[in-house]
N, C-alpha and C positions, 0 to 999 in steps of 0.2 A: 436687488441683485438679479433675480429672477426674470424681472422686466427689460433689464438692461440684455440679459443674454437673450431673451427673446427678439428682440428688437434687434440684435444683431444679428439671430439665424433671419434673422424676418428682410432685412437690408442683403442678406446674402442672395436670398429667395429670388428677392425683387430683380437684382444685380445680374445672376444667372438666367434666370424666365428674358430678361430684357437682350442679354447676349443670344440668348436662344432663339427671339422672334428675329435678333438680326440679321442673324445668320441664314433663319428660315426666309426672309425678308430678298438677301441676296441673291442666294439660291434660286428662288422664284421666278425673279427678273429673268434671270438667265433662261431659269427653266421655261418659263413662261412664252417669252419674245421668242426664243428658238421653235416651238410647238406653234404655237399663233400667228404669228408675226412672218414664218418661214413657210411649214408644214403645211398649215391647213391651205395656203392657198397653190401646193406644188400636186395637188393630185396624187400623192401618196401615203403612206398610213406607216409611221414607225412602230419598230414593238414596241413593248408594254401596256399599258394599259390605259396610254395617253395615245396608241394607234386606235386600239376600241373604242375608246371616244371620239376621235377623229369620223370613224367608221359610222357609228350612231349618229355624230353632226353633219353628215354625209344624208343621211333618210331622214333621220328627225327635226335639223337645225337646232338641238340640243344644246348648249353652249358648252365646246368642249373640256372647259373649267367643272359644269357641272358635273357634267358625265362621267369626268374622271373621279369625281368624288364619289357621285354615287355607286362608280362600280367599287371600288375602293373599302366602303363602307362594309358588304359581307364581307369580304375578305381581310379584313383588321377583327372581325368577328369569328369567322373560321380561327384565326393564325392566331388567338386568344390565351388560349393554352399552351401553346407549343412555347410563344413568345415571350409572355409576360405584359401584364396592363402598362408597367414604366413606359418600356419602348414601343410599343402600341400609341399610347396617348402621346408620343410626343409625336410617335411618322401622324396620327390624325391630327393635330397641328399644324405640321408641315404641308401637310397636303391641303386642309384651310386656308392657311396662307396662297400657296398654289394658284388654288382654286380662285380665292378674291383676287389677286391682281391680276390670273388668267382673264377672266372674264368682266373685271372693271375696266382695268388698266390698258391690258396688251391692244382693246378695239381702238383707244382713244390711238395710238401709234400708227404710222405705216404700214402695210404689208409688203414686204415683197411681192412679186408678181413675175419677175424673169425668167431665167434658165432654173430647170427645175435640179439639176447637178450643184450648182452654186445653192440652190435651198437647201438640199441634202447635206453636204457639205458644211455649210453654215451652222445649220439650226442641229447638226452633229454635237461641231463645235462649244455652241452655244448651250446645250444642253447636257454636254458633258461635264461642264465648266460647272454650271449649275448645280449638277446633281455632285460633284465633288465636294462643294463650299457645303449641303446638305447632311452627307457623309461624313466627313472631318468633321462635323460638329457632333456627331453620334443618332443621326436621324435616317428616314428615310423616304424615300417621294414614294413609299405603300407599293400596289398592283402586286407585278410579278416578284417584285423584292421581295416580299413577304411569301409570296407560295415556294419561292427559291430557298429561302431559308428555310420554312417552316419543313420541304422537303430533306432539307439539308438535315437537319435536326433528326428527322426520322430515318435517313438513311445517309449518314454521313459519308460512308465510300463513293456516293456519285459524282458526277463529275460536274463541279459548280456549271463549268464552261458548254457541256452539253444537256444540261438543262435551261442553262439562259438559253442557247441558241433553239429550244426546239418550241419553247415558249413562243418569243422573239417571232421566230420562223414560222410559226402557224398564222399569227399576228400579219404579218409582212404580206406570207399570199395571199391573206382572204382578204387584205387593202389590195394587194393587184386585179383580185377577182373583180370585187368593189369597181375598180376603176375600169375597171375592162382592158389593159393591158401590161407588158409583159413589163415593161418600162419601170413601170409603178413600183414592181419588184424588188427590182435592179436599183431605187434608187433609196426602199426602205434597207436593202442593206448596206450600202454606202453611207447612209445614216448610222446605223448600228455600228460599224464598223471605226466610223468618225470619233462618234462618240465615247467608245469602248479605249480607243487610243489615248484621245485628249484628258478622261477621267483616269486613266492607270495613269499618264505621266503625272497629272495633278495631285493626285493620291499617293502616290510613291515614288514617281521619277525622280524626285527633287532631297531622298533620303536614302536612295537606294542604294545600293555600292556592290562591291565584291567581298567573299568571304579567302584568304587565301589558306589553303591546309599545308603548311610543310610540316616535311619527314626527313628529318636529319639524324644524325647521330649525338650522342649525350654532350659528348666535349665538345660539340658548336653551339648550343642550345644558350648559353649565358653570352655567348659573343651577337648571336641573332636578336637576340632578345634586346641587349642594350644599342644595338643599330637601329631595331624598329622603334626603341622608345626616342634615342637623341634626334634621329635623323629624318626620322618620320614623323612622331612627335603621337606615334597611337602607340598604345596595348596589346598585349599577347598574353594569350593563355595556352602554359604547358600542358600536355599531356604522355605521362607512360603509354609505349607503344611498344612492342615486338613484333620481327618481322615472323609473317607466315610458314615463307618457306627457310629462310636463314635461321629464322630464333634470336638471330642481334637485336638488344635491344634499342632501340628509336624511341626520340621525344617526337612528337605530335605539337606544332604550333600552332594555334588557331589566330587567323588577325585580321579584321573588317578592316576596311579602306574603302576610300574613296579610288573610283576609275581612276581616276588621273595620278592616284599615287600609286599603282599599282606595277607599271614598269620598273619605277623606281626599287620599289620594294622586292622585284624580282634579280632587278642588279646588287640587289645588298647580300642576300641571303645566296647569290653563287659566288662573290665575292670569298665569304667563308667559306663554303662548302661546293664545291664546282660538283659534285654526287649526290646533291640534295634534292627533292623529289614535291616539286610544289602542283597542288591541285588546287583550280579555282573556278567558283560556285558562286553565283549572284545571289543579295538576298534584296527585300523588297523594305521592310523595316527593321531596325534598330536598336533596343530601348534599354538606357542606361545612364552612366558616366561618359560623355564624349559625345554619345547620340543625342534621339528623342527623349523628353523627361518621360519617368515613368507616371501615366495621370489614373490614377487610382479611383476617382471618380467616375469612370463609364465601366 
């Protein structure tokens, strides 16, 4: 008995580690061909800590697979404690991964070599993609991901988005410095900018919706309620509410939807109540009944 349940945490082990390399595998590619294949040959340097590699295979001929590991390495060491060995060992995986088909693979490929706009652009693309498939699996391509966090951790009030940029942005000029002009700049943040886009839509564009808040009165509350459920085919959750300055008391609906159902849902609920008072708020994820499954395992 004993053997047998081992053998099946042991098949699970196997199963997971083997989704895990594919993902990391994926990811790679992408991440990889977009840095390589794009970047190193457009005379620019993007942030993170795949621009500082750039930058080092710029004076050193370093191989910028290496570089990035090696910078990589203190900093999975610093972010130790903050972060935890679990996710540590798996972003040093991912970035191994990285790293070998960086430096095997992406030489045996073409480079680009044309309009250095279309590299930017591109290797945005291509790297956003990458680093999403990396993400959604619960990993991380390491550098400034990890000081972002580890910072986050220490002073969570900051603002994720102006600590990546100021990161990012030290990174970008000292590639324009590097190259000696202004250009170079201008087209690491078109880079950043690409890839910032293409990874929010992949990561969340495709689960996101709207949250809608109505405030109606009690006696519509069971008539709304069975509209949103038959006709729309979602969920609502009541809530007791009074008004501030009246003192009437108001139910409070709360109802995720999808964009496209959301007109709709806006013609039902004045239908009932032409006085009803709808507020609405996007959110990015979802998890439940209807949504994303809850995955208890990350």
């Amino acid at each position: 008995m004993k053997s047998a349940l081992q053998g099946i945490f042991s098949r699970k082990k196997i199963k997971k580690l083997s989704r895990d390399l594919l993902f990391d595998l994926i990811g790679s590619i992408f991440f990889g061909i977009g840095i390589y294949n794009f970047v190193s040959a457009a005379d620019f340097a993007p942030g993170g800590v795949s621009g500082l590699a750039i930058i080092l295979n710029y004076f050193s001929d370093l191989p910028i697979g290496l570089g990035t590991l090696l910078i990589n390495i203190p900093i999975i060491a610093i972010s130790f404690k903050t972060l935890g060995s679990h996710f540590l060992a798996r972003t040093f995986r991912t970035v191994l991964v990285s790293t070998l088909f960086m430096d095997l693979v992406c030489p045996l490929l073409p480079v680009y070599s044309g309009e250095r706009l279309l590299s930017a652009i591109f290797a945005g693309a291509l790297v956003g993609i990458g680093l999403a498939v990396i993400y959604h699996n619960g990993s991380s391509s390491g550098g400034s991901d990890l000081i972002i966090m580890s910072i986050r951790r220490k002073r969570p009030h900051m603002s994720l988005g102006q600590v990546t940029m100021a990161i990012d942005g030290i990174i970008i000029i000292s590639g324009g410095l590097v190259y000696g002009n202004i250009d170079a700049i201008l087209y690491g943040f078109v880079y950043s900018a690409i890839l910032t886009l293409v990874m929010d839509k992949l990561l969340y564009g495709f689960v996101s919706g709207k949250l809608a808040v109505i405030i109606t009165d009690p006696e519509h509350t069971k008539a709304m309620s069975h509209a949103i459920t038959s006709k729309l085919v979602r969920g609502a959750t009541v809530l007791n509410g009074k008004g501030s300055y009246t003192e009437a008391e108001k139910d409070v609906i709360l109802c995720a939807c999808s964009r496209s159902q959301l007109a709709a849902l806006h013609a039902l609920v004045r239908e009932i109540d032409d006085d009803v008072m709808v507020i609405v708020t996007s959110y990015d994820e979802a998890y439940g009944r209807g949504f994303l499954p809850v995955d208890t395992s990350r």
